[in-house]
Steps between C-alpha positions, in 0.01 A plus 500: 500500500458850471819628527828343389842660649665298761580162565189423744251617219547217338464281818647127587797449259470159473158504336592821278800251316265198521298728341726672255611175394111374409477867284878389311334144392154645319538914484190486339199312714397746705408778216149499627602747765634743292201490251362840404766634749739780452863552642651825508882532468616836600852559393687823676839354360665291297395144511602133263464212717246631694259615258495239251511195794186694656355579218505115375395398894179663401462396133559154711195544713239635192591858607433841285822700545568862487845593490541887606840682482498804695758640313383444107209630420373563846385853643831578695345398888542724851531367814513664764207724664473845568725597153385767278535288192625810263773262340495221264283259679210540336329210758443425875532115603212523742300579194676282283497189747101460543460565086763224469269284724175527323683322187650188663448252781878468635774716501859454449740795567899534459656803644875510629621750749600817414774554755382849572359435820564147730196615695240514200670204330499243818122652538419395132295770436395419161418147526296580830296725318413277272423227800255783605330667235446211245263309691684255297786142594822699434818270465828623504710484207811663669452765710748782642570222791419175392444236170325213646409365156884470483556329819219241480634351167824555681364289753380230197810511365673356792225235592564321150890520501571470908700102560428520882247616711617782669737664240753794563376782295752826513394829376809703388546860414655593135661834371278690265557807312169703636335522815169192475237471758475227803178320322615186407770449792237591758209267330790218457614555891112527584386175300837292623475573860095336463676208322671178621841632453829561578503885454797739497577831352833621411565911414771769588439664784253812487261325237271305795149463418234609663404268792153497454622236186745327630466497889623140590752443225894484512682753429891408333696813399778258382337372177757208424421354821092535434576355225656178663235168461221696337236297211387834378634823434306804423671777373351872547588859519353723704583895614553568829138496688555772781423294782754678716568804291205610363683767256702221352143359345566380126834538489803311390755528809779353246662615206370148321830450324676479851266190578500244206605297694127429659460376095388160546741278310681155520728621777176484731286267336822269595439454886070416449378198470464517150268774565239568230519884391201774508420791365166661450614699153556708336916434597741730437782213400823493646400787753251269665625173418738382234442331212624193558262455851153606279579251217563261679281216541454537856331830391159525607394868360268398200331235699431725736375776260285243333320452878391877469252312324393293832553772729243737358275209389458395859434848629244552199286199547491565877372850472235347240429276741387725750291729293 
């Protein structure tokens, strides 16, 4: 595997979680891979779960890590061609990607969408830069339009805690003080429409996602009634995505305060089937979901954080693999 972004990178599903479940019983057999190997970590924001479950993934496998913050300590980076750089970035990424390169054997890269242009985010500009100049495996450790890290262990998750085989698995919208990128909803949509599952995504009305990630799935506007029968809810806000109207791109169509109501909380947790709840955190509590739904012990959000671990373990020892 030489690139890991979507869903069919990662290839039949059934013998990733076969897979993924061999990794969670003995982390630590197949270090002879990652002997005298070096991961890179490239950080363009802010990261918890995702840095320290990658960064143990590779400790897992016998890996050398280097962890690289863009923003501390870095030389500030441009990006774009053809820019007289007379400003405060001091460095070009298309020299900075091939020195990064020399020093490791795989790369890891996190960087969200900036919401300043739908075109260059859905192009992901950075991270294909780094797919083409590294000469290096790049992974994708959330990018401006997808986290498929995220959605894998997601994907874990649900294997281990599902009680029949084709569970109903609802993705809802949740109010949120800021505008937040599509990456996780789109990976989640992307990775649950390649599952065995009973898919089905609830939102208001202007906040559809683009259908390249969710072609194929159900669309409910009314969320109580998504709601209805599901075994897992996953919780999620996203800004609206432009697919219609490209000028409403990153933006929050709702005053949030008019639309607690979305808030995930007893009231719909009521008509599941004694759904298990989701959430990839950080949570914003009792915006997102109450407190009552994330303590309680139908919870699933730190065994899911704690697959991170998996996830990225997986994706590591296949790209060692194929070296």
């Amino acid at each position: 595997m030489k690139v890991f972004q979507h869903v069919q990178d990662i290839g039949d599903l059934r013998v990733a979680l076969a897979e993924a479940q061999e990794v969670k019983r003995d982390r630590y057999q197949w270090q002879h891979l990652g002997r005298n190997k070096t991961a890179l970590l490239i950080f363009f924001n802010n990261s918890l779960r995702t840095r320290l479950s990658t960064q143990k993934a590779a400790m897992n496998l016998g890996m050398n890590v280097i962890v690289l913050d863009v923003n501390q300590g870095a030389w500030k980076l441009e990006t774009e061609r053809g820019v007289i750089m007379d400003g405060d970035k001091s460095e070009h990424l298309l020299e900075a990607i091939p020195v990064m390169a020399s020093y490791c054997d795989i790369i890891g890269v996190r960087s969200f969408a900036r919401f300043e242009s739908r075109k260059d985010d859905y192009e992901e500009k950075i991270l294909n830069q780094f797919i083409k100049y590294s000469g290096r495996p790049v992974f994708f450790m959330e990018s401006a339009t997808v986290h498929p890290l995220q959605a894998f262990a997601d994907l874990i998750t649900i294997e281990e805690h599902k009680q029949n085989a084709r569970p109903k698995v609802v993705m809802t919208w949740a109010p949120h003080p800021k505008a937040l990128p599509q990456a996780v909803p789109n990976s989640f949509a992307e990775w649950m429409l390649a599952a065995d599952v009973d898919f089905v995504i609830t939102h208001p009305e202007g906040y559809e996602l683009d259908p390249q990630f969710v072609c194929g799935a159900r669309i409910e506007y009314d969320q109580m009634k998504a709601f209805e029968g599901a075994d897992f809810v996953y919780a999620k806000n996203w800004s609206c995505p432009g697919v219609t109207c490209p000028e409403d791109y990153g933006k929050v169509l709702h005053d949030y305060h008019t639309m607690m109501d979305w808030c995930v909380s007893d009231r719909q947790m009521a008509v599941t089937n004694d759904a298990h709840f989701m959430h990839c955190l950080p949570v914003r509590r009792n915006m997102i979901v109450t407190d009552d739904v994330i303590e309680s012990p139908r919870s699933l959000v730190i065994p899911e954080a704690a697959n991170r671990e998996i996830s990225a373990q997986v994706v590591l020892k296949r790209m060692l693999e194929a070296l």
